[in-house]
Backbone as CSV, one residue per row, in Angstrom:
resi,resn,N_x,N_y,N_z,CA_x,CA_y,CA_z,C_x,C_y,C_z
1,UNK,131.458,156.214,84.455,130.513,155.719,83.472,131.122,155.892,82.073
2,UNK,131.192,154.757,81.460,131.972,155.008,80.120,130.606,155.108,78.963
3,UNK,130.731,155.833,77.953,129.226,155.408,77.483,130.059,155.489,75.972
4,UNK,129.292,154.675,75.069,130.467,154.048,73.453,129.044,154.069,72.852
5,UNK,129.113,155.242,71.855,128.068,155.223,70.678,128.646,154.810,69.411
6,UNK,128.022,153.919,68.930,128.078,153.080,67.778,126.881,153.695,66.808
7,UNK,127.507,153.659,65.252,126.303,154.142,64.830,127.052,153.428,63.591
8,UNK,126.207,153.541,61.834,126.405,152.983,60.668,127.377,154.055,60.401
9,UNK,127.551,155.101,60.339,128.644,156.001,59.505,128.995,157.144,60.878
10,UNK,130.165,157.474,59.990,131.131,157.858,60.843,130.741,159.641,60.888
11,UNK,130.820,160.237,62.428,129.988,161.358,62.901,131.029,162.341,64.058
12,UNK,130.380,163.385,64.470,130.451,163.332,65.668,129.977,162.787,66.793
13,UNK,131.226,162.331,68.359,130.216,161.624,68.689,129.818,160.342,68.589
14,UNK,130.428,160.049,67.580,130.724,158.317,67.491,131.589,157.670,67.693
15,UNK,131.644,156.566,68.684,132.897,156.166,68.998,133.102,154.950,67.903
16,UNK,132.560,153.520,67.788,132.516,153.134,66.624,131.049,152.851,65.424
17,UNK,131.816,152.610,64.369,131.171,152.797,63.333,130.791,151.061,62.873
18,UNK,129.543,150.249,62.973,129.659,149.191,62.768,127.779,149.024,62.382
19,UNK,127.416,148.001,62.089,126.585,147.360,61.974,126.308,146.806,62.965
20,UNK,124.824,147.074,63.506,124.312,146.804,65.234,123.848,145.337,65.019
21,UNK,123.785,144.944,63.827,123.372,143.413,63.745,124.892,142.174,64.024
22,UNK,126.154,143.336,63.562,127.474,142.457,63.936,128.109,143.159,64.763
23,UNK,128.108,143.870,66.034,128.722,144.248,67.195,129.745,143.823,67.183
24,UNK,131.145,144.609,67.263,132.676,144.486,67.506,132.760,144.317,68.579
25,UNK,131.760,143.942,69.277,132.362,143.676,71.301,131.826,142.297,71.367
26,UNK,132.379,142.305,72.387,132.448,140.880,73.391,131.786,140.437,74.016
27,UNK,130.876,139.035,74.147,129.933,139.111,74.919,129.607,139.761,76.570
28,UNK,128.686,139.780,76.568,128.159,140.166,78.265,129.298,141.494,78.269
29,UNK,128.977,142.343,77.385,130.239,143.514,77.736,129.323,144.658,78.961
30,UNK,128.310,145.220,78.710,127.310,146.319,78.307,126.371,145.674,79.546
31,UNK,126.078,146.988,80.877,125.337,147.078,81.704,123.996,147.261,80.965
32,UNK,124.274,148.361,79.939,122.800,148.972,79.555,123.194,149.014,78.010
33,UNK,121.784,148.866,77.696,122.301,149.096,75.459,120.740,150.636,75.244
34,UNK,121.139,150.886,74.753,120.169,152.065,74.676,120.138,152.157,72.719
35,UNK,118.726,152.028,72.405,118.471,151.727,71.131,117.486,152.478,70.585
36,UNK,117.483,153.833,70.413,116.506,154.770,70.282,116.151,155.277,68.686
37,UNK,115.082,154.862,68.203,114.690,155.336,66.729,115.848,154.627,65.929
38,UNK,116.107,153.104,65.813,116.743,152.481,65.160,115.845,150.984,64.540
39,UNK,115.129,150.299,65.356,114.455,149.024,65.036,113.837,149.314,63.738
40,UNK,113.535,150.446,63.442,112.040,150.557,62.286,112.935,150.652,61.298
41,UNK,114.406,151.236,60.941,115.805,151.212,60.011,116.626,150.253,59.484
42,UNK,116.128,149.119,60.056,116.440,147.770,59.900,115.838,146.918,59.264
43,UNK,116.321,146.128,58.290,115.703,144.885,57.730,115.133,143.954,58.758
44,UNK,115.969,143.471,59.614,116.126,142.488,60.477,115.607,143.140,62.135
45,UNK,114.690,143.554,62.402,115.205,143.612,63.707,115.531,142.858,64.875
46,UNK,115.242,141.500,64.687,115.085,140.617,65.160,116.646,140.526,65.502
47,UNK,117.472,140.270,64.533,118.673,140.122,64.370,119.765,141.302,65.018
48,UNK,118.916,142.253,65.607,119.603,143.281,66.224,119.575,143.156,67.540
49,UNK,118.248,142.883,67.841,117.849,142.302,69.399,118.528,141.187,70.000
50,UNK,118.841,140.012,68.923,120.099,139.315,69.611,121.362,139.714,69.704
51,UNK,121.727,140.328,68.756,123.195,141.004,69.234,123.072,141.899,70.545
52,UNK,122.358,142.425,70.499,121.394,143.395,71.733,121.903,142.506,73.237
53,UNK,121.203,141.272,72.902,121.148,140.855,73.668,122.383,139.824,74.356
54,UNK,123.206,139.453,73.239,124.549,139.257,73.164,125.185,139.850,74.144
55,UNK,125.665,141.464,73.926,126.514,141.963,74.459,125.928,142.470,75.681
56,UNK,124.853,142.301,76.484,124.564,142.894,77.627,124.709,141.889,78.882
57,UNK,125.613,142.362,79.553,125.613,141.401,80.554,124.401,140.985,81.510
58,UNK,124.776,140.147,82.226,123.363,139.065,82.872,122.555,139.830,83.689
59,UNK,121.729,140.258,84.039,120.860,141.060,84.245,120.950,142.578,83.832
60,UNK,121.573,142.644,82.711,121.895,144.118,82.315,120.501,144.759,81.290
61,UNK,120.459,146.510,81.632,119.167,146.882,81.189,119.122,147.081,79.583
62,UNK,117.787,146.929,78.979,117.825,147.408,77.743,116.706,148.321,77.386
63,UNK,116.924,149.660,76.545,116.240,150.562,76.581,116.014,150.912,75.004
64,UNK,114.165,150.990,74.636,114.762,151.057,73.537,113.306,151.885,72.941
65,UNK,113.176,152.901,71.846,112.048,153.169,71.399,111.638,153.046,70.000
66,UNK,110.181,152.797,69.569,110.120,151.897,68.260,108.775,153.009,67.919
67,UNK,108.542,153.345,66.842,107.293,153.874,66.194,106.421,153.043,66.174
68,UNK,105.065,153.493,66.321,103.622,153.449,65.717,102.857,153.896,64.791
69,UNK,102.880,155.178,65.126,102.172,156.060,64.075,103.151,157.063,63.713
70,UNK,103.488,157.056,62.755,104.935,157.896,62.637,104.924,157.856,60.942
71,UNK,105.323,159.033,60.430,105.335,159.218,58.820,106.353,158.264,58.788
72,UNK,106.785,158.027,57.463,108.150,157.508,56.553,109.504,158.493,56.965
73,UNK,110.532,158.113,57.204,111.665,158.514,57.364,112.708,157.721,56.975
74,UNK,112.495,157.700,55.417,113.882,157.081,55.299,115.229,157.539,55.967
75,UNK,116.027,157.302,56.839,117.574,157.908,57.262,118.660,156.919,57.514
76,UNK,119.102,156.055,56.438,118.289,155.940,55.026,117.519,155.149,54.821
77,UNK,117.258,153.893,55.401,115.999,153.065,54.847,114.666,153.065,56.120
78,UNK,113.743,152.979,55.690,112.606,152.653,56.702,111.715,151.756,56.379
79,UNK,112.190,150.375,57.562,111.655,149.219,56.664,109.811,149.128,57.758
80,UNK,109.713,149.421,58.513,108.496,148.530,59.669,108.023,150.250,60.850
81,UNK,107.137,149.701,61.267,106.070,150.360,62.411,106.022,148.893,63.702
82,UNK,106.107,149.389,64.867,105.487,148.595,66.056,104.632,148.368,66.869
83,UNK,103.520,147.491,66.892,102.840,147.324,67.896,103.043,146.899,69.230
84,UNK,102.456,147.255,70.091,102.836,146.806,71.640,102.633,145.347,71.653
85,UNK,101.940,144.452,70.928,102.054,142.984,71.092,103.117,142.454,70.080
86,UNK,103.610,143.125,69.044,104.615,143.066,68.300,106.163,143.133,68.894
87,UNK,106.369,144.053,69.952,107.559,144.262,70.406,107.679,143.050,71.561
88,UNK,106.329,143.206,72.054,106.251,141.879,73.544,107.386,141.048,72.780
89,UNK,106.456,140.677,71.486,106.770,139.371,70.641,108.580,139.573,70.488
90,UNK,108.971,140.686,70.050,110.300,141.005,69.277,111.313,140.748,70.826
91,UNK,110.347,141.077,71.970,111.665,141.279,73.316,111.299,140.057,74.060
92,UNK,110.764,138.870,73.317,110.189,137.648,74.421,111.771,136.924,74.807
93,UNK,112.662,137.178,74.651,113.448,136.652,75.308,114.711,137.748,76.547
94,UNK,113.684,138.870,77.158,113.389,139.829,78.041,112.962,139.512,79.091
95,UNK,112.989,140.308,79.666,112.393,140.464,81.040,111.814,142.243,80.756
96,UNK,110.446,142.424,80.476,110.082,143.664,79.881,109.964,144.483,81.676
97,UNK,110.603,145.357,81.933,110.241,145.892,83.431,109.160,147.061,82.897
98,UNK,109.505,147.752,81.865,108.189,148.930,81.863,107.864,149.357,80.429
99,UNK,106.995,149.899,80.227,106.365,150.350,78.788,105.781,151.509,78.592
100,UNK,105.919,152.340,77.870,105.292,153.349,77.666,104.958,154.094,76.673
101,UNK,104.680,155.276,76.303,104.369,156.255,75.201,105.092,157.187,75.593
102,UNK,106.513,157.048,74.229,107.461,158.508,74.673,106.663,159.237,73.291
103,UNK,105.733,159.050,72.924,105.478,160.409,71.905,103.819,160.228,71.655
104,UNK,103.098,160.520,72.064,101.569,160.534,72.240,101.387,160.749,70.476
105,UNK,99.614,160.264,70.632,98.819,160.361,69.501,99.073,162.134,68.852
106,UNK,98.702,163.017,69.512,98.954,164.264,69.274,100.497,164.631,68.338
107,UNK,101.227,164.233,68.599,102.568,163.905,68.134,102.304,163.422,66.700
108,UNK,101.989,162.664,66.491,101.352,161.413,65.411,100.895,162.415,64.183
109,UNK,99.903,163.001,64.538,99.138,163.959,63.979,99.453,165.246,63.221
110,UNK,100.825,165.832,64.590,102.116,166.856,64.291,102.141,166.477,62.780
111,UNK,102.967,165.218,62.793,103.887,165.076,62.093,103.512,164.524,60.735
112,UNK,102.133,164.740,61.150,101.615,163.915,59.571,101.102,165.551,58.667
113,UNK,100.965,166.168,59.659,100.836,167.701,58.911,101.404,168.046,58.634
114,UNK,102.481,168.374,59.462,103.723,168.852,59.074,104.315,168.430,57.457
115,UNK,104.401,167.054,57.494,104.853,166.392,55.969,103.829,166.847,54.950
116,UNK,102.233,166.747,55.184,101.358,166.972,54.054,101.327,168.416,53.864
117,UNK,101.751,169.518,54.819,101.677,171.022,53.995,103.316,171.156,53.628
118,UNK,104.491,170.268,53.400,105.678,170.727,52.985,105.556,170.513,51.627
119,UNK,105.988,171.091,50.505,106.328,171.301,49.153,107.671,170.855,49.230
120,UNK,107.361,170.525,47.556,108.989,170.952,46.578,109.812,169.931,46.897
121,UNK,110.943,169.796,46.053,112.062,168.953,46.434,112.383,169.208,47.596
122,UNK,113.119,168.058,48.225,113.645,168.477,49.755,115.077,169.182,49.555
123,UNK,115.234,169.812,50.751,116.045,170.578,50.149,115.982,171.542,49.325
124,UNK,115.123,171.712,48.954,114.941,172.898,47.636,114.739,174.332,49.096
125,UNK,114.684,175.473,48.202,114.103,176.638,48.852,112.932,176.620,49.467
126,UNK,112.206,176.222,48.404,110.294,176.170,48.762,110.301,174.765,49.839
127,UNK,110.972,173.641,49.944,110.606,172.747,50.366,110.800,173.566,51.866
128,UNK,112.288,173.887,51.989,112.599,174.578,53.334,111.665,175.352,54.256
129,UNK,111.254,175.885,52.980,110.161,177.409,53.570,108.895,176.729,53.988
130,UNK,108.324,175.873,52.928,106.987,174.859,53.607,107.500,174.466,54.855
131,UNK,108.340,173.600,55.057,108.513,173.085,56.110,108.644,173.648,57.289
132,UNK,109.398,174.842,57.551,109.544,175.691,58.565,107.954,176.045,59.128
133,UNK,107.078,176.418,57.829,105.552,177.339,57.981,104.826,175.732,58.385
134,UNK,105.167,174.912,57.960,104.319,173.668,58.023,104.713,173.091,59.993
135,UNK,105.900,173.340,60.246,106.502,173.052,61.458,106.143,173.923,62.554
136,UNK,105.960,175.327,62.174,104.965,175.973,63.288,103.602,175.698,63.319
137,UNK,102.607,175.683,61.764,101.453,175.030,61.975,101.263,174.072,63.251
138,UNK,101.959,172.739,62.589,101.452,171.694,63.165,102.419,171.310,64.999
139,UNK,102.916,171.924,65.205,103.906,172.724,66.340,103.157,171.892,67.909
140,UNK,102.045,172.989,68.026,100.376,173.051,68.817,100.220,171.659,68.798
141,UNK,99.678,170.877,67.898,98.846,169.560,68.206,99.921,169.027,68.932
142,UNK,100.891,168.710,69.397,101.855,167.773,69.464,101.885,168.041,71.229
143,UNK,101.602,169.034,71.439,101.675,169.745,72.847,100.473,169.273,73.791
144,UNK,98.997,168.845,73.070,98.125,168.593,73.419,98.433,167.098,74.252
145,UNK,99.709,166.650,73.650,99.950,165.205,74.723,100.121,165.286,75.541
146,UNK,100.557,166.329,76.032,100.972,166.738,77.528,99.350,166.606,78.519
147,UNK,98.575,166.907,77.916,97.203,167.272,78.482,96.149,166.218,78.362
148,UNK,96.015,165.951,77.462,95.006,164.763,76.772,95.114,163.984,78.239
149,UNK,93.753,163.484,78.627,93.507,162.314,79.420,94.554,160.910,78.355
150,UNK,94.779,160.364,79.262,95.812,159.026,79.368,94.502,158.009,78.799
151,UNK,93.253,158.206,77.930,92.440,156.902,77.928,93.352,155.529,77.156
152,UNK,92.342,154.288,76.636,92.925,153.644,76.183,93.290,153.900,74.456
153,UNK,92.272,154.790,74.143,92.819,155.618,72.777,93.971,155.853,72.490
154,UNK,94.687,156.418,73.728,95.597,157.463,73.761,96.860,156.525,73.334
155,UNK,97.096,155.295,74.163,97.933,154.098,73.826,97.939,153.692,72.695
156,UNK,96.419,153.208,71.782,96.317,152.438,70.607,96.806,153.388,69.650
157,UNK,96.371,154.391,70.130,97.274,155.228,68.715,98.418,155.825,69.121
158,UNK,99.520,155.829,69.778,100.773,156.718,69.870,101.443,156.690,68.505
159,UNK,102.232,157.644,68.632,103.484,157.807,67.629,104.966,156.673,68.068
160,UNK,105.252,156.981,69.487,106.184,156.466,69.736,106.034,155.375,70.908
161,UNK,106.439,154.270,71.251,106.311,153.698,72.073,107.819,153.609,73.048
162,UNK,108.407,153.236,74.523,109.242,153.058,74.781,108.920,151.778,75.234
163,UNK,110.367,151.105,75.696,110.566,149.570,76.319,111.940,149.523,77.128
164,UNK,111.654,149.623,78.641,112.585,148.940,79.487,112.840,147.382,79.620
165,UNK,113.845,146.609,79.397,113.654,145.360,79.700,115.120,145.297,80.383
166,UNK,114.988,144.132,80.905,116.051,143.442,81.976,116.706,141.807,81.031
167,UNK,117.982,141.706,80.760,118.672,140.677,80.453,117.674,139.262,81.434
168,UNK,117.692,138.047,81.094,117.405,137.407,81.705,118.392,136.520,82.260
């Protein structure tokens, strides 16, 4: 199994360094493309999903997870949020095999506390120290996903959504 991580800047761990909207490979290269906490970082995502879809060979899988309810994270830009009829829309030239919630409403909630009790410049001392005290606070709610009945609540509001799809 060869596995080639591509990312915008150069890391550990990265094999190349490129722009996922202009892929240095070749078509139909790629059994599987795995695209995790990247769509919402993008101007275009649209324009990523075809390269996406470019390099994966003919029935090859694509795996990928997109926010809902999720604070701001610029790293560095944060352009969009996803809905489940939004992504249908973004992967209609898919074959979607499965869907899910990799980060429940509880999660959602974490992380919106977490940000509203941190202080100070980031990076600063105080910001650090909020954040650490703010990160055990809100720690607990996030755990409650594990437990929470599965209603239809639980879907409309996630933090994170996942998406299996199949090349067509």
């Amino acid at each position: 199994c060869e596995i080639i991580n591509l990312d915008l800047y150069p890391g550990e761990n990265i094999d190349v360094v490129s722009d996922a909207s202009n892929m240095p490979f070749e078509n139909e290269k790629f059994d599987l493309v795995v695209c995790q906490a990247v769509l919402e970082h993008v101007d275009n995502p649209t324009n990523i999903v075809n390269e996406i879809k470019r390099v994966l060979k003919k029935e090859g899988f694509f795996y990928c997870t997109v926010p809902f309810l999720q604070g701001y994270h610029p790293d560095p830009e944060d352009f969009q949020r996803f809905t489940i009829k939004g992504m249908r829309n973004l992967l209609n030239n898919f074959d979607i095999i499965q869907t899910g919630i990799s980060s429940g409403p509880f999660s959602a909630i974490a992380w919106i506390l977490r940000d509203l009790l941190t202080f100070g410049k980031k990076r600063s001392l105080i910001y650090n120290f909020t954040r650490f005290i703010s990160s055990i606070i809100s720690y607990p709610f996030s755990l409650l996903d594990y437990i929470y009945p599965r209603i239809d609540s639980f879907e409309r509001n996630a933090s994170e959504y996942y998406y299996i799809a199949k090349q067509k």
